[in-house]
N, C-alpha and C positions, 0 to 999 in steps of 0.2 A: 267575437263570434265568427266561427270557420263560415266561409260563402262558399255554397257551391251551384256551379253555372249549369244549365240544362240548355243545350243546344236542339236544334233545329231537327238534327240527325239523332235525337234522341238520348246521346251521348253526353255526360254529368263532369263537369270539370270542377278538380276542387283550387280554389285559387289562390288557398294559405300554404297549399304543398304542390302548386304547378303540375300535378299530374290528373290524368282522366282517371275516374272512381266508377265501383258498378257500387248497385244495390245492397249487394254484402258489405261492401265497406262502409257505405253509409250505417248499413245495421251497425257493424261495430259503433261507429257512432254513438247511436242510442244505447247499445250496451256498456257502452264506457262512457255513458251520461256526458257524453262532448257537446257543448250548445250548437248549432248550425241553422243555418237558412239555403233552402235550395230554391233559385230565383231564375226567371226565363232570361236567357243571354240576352233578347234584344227587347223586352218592354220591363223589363227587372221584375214582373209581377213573383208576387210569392209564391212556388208551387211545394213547399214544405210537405204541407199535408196531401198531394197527392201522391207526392213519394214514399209517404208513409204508410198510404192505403196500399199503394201498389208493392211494396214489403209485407206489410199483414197479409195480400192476395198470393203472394209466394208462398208464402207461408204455409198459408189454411189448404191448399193446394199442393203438396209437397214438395214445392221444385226446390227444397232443399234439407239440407241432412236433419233426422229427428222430424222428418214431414206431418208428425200426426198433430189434423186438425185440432183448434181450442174452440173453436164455435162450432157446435151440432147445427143442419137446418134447421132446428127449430128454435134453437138462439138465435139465428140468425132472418129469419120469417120474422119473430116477437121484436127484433132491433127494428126492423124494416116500417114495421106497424106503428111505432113510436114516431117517424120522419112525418109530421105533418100534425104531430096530432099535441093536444093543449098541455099535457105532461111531458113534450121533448126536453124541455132543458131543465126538468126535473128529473128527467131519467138519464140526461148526461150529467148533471152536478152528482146524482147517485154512485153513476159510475164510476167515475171520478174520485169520489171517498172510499166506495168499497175498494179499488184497487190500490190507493193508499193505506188504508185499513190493514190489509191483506198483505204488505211491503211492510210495515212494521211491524205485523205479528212473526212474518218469513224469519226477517230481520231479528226481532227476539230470540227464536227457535233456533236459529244459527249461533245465535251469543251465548245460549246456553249449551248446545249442542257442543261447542268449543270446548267452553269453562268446564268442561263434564267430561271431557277426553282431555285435556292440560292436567287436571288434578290430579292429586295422588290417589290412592286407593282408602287412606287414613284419611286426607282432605276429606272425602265423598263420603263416609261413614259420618265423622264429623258435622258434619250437613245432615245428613239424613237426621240424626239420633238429635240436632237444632230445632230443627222442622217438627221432629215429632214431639219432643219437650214443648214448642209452644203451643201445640194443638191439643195434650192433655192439658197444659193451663186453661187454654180456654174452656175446655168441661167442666173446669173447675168453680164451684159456687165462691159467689163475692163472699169473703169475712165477712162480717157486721162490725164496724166498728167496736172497740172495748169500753164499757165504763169504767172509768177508774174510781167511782163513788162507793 
């Protein structure tokens, strides 16, 4: 797992690559799913998740390219409301699955999306007139068994 150092002066050292990182790079980080831990230079505490907030707050704030916020205030009023209250860590387990939920369905739609621009024009008919063939079966009333008496 990459470490990186959070100094005094605010400044983020990574110390698998010897060089000082900003915020962006960290982003990449998470976007290239890299594991890390970002820990205070002098008492090692974990500050991971502050850095993460403090990325989300660039974010929702535009200080960076594609600046348009994902939380409305009134998403963000409704999160606020949940911090104390007896459904908090049910509406973080919530979260938590729906945006996994939402990463596999991306993820589907991508694969298909793919598989749909790869094939041939024959491939895709192919398919289609598949698809259709087993959805008139299914219209289809079951046979009754034959007697053979």
């Amino acid at each position: 797992m990459r470490v990186i150092r959070k100094y005094a002066n605010r400044r983020l050292y990574d110390t698998s690559e010897s060089r000082y990182v900003t915020l962006e790079d960290i982003k990449l980080l998470v976007i290239n799913k890299e594991e890390f831990r970002v820990e205070d230079s002098k008492s090692g505490e974990d500050l991971t998740r502050n850095i993460l907030l403090q990325i989300i707050t660039d974010q929702e704030n535009g200080h960076t390219a594609g600046g348009n916020p994902m939380f409305s205030n009134q998403v963000l009023q409704q999160l606020i409301r949940f911090y104390g209250d007896s459904m908090q860590g049910t509406m973080s387990n919530y979260l938590e699955e729906s945006i996994n939920t939402f990463l596999e369905q991306q993820k589907a739609l991508r694969e298909q999306m793919q598989t749909a621009m790869t094939a041939t024009p024959m491939e895709l008919m192919r398919r289609v007139a598949e698809q259709n063939m087993k959805l008139w079966q299914s219209f289809q009333p079951n046979k009754p068994p034959k007697d053979d008496e």
